[in-house]
N, C-alpha and C positions, 0 to 999 in steps of 0.2 A: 504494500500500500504506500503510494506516496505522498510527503505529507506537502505542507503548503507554508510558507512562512506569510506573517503580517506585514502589511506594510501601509503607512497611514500616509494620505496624500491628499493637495487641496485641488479645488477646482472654481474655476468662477463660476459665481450663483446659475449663472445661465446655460454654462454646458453642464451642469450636475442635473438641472433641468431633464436637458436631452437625452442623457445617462439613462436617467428614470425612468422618463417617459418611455424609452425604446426596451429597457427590461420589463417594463409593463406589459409593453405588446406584444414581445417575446417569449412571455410568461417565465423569466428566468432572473438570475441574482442581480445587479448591480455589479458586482463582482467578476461575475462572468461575461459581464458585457466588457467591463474594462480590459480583462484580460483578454477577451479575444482582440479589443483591438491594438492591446500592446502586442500580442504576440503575430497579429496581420503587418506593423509596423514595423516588428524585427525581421520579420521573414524574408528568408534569401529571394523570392518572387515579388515581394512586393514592387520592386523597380519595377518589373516587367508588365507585373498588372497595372500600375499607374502609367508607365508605357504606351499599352493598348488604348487607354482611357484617352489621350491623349491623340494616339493612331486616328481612333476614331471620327472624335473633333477636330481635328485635322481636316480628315476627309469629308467632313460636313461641311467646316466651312471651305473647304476647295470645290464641292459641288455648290454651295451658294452663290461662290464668285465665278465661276461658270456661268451660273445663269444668269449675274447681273452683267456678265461680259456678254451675255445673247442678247439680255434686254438693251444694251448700249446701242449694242450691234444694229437692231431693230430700229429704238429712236434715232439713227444718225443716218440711217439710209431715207427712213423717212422725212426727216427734217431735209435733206440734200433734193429728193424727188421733189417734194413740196416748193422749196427753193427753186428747184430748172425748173417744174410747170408754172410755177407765177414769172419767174422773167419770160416765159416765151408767152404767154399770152398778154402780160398787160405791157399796153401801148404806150409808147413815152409820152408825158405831158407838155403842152406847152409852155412858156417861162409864164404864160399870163394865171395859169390853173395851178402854177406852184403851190402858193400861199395859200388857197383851199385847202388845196389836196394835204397839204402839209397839219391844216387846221383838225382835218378831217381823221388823218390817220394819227394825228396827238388825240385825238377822242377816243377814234377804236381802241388803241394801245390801252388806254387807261381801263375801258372796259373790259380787254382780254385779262389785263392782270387781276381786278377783281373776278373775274370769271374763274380764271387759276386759281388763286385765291381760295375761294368756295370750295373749287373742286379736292386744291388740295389738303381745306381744313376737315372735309369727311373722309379722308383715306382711300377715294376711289380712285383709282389710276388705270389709264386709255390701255398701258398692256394686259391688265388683267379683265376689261372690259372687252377688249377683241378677243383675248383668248377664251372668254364665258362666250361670244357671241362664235365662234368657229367652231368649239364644242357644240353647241345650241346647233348649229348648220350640220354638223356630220352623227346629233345623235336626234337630227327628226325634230329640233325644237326644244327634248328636253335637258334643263339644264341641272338635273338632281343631281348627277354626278357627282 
């Protein structure tokens, strides 16, 4: 039988807390929770587990920037197409239609940015809106997916 020495040790209020609360739901000592996690903490695998942990995350955020690198991708082709179809359709003005026109597109501007604005004080964004609406097209309409 092996025995066990005492050893008295402090803790802040708040992880003696957590302590507890997790022997609780474990249905097991206080004691033995500490000690599994000293003895998880010595263990010649723990690098390796915390390692993986890390792998992981990693690879989560390397698929996240992935797709913000597709999302980019996306916004700049379209911003550019958007771009060549307005220069080729609108007509140049004459010097007398300047100062309108100039009047005119200091209005619009102001209203797109509140437009933007709005849109992006509720969180809805044109890529996730296409992409609901493409889904929508190839699943017949519906978008429960």
């Amino acid at each position: 039988m092996q025995t066990k020495s005492r050893m008295n040790v402090y803790f802040e209020p708040d992880l003696l807390k957590k302590v507890e609360a997790l022997a609780l739901r474990r249905n097991v000592s206080k004691s033995a929770v500490i000690e599994a996690a000293v003895a998880s903490f010595l263990s010649a695998d723990a690098s390796e587990r915390l390692e993986a942990v890390f792998a992981r995350r990693m690879d989560k955020l390397g698929r996240q920037v992935e797709g913000l690198d597709e999302d980019l991708a996306i916004l700049g082709e379209t911003l550019s197409l958007f771009i060549r179809f307005w220069l080729t359709v609108t007509p140049p003005l004459p010097d007398s239609a300047q100062t309108s026109a100039r009047a005119k597109g200091a209005e619009r501007f102001d209203g797109f940015l509140q437009s933007l604005g709005r849109r992006l004080a509720t969180g809805d964004r044109f890529l996730k809106e296409l992409s609901r609406d493409i889904d929508a097209g190839r699943n017949g309409g519906d978008t429960s997916r």
